[in-house]
C-alpha positions in Angstrom: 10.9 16.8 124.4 13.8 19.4 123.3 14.4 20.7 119.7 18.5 19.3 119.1 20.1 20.4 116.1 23.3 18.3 116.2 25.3 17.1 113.3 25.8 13.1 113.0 29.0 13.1 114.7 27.2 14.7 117.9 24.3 11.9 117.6 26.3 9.2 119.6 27.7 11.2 121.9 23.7 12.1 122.8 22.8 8.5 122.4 25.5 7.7 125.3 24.2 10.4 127.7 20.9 8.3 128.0 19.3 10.2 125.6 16.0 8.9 123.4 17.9 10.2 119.8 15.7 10.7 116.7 16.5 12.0 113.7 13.6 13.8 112.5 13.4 13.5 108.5 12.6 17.3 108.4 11.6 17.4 104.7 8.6 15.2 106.1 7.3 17.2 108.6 6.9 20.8 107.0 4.2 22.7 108.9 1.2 25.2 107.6 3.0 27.7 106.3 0.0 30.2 107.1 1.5 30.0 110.5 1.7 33.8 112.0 4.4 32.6 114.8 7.3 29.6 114.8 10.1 29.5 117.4 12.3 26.7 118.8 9.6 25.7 121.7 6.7 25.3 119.1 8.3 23.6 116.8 9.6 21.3 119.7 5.9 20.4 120.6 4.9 20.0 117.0 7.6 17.2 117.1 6.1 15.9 120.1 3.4 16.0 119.2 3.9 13.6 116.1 6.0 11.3 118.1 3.2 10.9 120.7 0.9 9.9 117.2 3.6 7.7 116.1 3.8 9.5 113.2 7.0 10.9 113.4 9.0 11.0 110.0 12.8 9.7 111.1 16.0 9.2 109.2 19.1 6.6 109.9 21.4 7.0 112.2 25.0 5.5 110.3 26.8 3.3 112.9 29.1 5.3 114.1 32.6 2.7 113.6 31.4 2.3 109.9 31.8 5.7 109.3 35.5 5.9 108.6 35.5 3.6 105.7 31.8 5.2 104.3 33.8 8.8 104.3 37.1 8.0 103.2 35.3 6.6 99.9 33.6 9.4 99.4 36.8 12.1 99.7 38.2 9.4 96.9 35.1 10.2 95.1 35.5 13.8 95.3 39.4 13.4 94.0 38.1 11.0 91.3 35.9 13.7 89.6 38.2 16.4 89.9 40.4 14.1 88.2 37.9 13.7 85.6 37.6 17.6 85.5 41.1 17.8 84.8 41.5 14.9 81.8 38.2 17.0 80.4 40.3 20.2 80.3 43.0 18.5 78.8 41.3 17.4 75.9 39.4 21.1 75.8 42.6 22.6 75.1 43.6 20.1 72.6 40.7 20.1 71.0 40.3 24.0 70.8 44.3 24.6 69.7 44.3 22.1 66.9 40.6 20.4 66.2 42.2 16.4 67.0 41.2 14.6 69.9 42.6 12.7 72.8 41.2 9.7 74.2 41.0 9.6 78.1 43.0 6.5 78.5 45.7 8.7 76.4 45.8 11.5 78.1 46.8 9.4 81.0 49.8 8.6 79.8 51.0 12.2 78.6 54.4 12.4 79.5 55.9 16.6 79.0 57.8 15.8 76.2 55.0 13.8 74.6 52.9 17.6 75.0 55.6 19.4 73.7 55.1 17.2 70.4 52.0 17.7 69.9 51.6 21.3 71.2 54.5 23.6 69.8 52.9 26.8 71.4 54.7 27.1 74.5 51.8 28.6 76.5 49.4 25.8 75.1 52.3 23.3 76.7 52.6 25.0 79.6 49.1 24.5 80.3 48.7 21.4 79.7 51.7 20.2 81.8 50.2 21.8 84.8 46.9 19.8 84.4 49.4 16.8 83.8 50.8 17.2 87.4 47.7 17.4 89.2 46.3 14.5 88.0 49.6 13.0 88.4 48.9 14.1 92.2 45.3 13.1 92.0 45.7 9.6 91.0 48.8 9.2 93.9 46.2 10.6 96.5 43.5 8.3 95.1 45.7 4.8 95.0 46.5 5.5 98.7 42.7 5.9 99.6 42.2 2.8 97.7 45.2 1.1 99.7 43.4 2.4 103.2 40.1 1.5 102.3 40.9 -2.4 101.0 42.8 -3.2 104.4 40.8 -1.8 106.8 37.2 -2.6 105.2 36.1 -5.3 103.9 32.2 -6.8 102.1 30.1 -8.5 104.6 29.0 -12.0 103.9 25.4 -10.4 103.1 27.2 -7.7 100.4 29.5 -10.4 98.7 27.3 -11.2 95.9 27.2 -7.4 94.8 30.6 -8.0 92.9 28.4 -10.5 90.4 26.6 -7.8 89.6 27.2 -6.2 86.4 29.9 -3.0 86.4 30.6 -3.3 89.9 34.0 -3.6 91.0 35.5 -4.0 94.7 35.5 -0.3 95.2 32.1 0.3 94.0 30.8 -2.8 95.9 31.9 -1.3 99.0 30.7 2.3 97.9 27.5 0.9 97.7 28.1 -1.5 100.7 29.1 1.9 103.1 26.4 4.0 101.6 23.0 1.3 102.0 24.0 0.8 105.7 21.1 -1.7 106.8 19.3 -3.0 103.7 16.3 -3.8 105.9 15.1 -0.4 106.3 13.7 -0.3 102.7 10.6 -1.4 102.1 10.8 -2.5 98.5 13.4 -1.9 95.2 11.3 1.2 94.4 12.7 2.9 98.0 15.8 1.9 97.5 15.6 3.2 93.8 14.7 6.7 94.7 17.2 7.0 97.4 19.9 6.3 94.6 18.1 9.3 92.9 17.0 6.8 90.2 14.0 7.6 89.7 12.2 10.7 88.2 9.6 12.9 90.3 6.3 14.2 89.1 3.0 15.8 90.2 0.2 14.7 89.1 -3.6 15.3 89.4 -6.5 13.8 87.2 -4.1 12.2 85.0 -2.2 15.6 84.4 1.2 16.5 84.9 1.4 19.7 87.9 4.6 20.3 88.8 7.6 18.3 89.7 9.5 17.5 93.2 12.7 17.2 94.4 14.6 14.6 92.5 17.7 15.3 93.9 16.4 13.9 97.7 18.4 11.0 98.1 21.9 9.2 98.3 24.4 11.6 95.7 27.3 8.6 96.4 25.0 5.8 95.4 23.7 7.8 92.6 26.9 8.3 91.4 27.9 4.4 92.2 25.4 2.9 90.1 25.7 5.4 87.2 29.3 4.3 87.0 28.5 1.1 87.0 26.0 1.6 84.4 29.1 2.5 82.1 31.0 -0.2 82.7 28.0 -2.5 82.8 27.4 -1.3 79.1 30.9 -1.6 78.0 31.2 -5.4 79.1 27.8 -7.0 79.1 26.5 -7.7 75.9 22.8 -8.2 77.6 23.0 -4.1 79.1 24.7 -3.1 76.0 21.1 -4.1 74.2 19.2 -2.3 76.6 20.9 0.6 76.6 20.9 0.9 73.1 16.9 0.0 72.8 16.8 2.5 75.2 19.0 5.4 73.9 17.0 4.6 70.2 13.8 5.9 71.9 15.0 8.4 74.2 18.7 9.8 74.1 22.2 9.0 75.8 21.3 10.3 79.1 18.2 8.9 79.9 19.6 5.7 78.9 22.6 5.7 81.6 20.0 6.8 83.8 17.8 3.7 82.7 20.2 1.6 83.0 21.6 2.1 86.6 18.0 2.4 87.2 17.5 -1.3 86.7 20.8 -2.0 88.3 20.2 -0.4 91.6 16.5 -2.5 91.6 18.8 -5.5 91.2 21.2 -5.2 93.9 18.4 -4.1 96.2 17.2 -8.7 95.8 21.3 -9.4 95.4 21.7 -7.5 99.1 18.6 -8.4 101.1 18.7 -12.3 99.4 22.2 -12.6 99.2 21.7 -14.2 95.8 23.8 -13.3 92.7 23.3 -10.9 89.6 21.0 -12.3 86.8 20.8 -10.4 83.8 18.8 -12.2 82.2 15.9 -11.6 84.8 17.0 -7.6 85.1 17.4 -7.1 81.4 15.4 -9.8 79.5 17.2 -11.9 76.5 17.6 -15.5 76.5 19.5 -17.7 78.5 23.2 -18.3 76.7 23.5 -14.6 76.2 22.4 -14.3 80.2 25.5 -17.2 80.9 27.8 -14.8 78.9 26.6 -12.2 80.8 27.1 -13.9 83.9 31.4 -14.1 83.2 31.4 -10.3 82.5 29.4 -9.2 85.7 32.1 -7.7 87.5 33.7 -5.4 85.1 37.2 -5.2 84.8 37.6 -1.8 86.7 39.7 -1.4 89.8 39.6 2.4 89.8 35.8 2.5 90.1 
């Protein structure tokens, strides 16, 4: 067996040369660190040797024709917050040159003469209108991803039923679609959980807290997915919008959110591998005619996200 380091765009390639591909989950297979000696031969035989055991830690492969769609999304993911950074600095500077405040949705539609109302300074102006234009830029480059993406990728039959659930929208619903890949290969909501990073990590021994681990070991897209749909979800479903604020009473804003796409990302996990729809009633608790109100607001009104 040979050590390969390739990247995933290598893997097929490998996989159509006749080769037996695994991707080793290398956070799983960390050696004694008193070790005196590692090289690339060693470290090939401690693989084999765990593959010969059967106990050899491996990732997923992504099909490789999926992968198109799954990355465009995510470059429309990293324009999206980039767009948030600049509607964030935008306020900043309002904020800080004359102590009023600007809704998002308002500074959206900023036009240069509107800035030049409310900012006399010319410099102030100035900066402002250059944030304008590259969120102006942003959001052209965005809608064009968004055009791609909805004609050359669509839900699967199996993924439909993620638009009933609550806060997600056709872009998110194929976010999450592209990032999950094969449902099957989790074992239970509680994987699928912690790969969308919802989940917190701890160390414990005799009942004592001793350390913490790597919460950050998982899906970044999906995390990001469900916490956005966690906003919306609050916003328009009057069943999450208790939760959360239960929630937020004990604990604070943050954790909430968290909380909140928490038990969302649990619920999709049945809505995906049972191809059944979104109860909030059974995710959130309440009674049954605020779950049927729920049930008209599951998919949020949100085409950006």
């Amino acid at each position: 067996m040979a050590k390969c380091v390739a990247g995933e765009g290598e893997l097929p390639f490998k996989v159509g040369a006749g080769y037996d591909v695994r991707l080793v989950n290398t956070a799983a297979v960390r050696q004694y660190e008193g070790l005196k000696h590692t090289d690339d031969a060693h470290d090939a035989r401690w693989l084999a040797h765990l593959l010969r055991l059967g106990i050899l830690p491996e990732g997923y492969i992504y099909p490789r024709q999926e992968r198109g769609g799954r990355d465009l999304l995510r470059k429309r993911s990293q324009l999206v917050r980039k767009r948030t950074a600049h509607v964030l600095s935008i306020q900043n500077l309002f904020a800080r040159n004359t102590g009023g405040s600007l809704s998002g949705y308002r500074v959206k539609q900023l036009s240069e003469l509107a800035v030049d109302a409310l900012l006399p300074e010319a410099d102030q102006a100035l900066a402002v209108k250059s944030n304008l234009r590259v969120l102006q830029c942003l959001g052209e480059e965005i809608a064009r991803l968004e055009q791609v993406v909805k004609a050359r990728v669509h839900l699967k039959p199996a993924f439909r039923p993620l638009l009933s659930v609550a806060g997600v929208g056709p872009i998110l619903g194929l976010t999450i679609m592209l990032e999950t890949g094969d449902v099957g290969r989790f074992a239970d909501p509680g994987h699928f959980a912690s790969y969308c990073r919802c989940v917190g990590s701890t160390r414990l021994s005799n009942g004592k807290k001793k350390g913490e681990g790597n919460r950050k070991n998982g899906n970044k897209y999906l995390a990001w997915a469900f916490v956005e749909a966690a906003h919306f979800a609050i916003r328009f479903d009057p069943l999450v919008r208790r939760f959360y604020q239960r929630k937020k009473a004990r604990t604070n804003g943050v954790v909430a959110v968290k909380a909140v796409a928490h038990k969302l990302a649990r619920a999709s996990y049945y809505v995906m591998r049972d191809g059944v729809p979104f109860d909030s009633v059974r995710a959130f608790g309440g009674n049954a005619s605020a779950g049927a109100v729920s049930s008209h607001m599951g998919l949020a009104q949100n085409q950006e996200n």
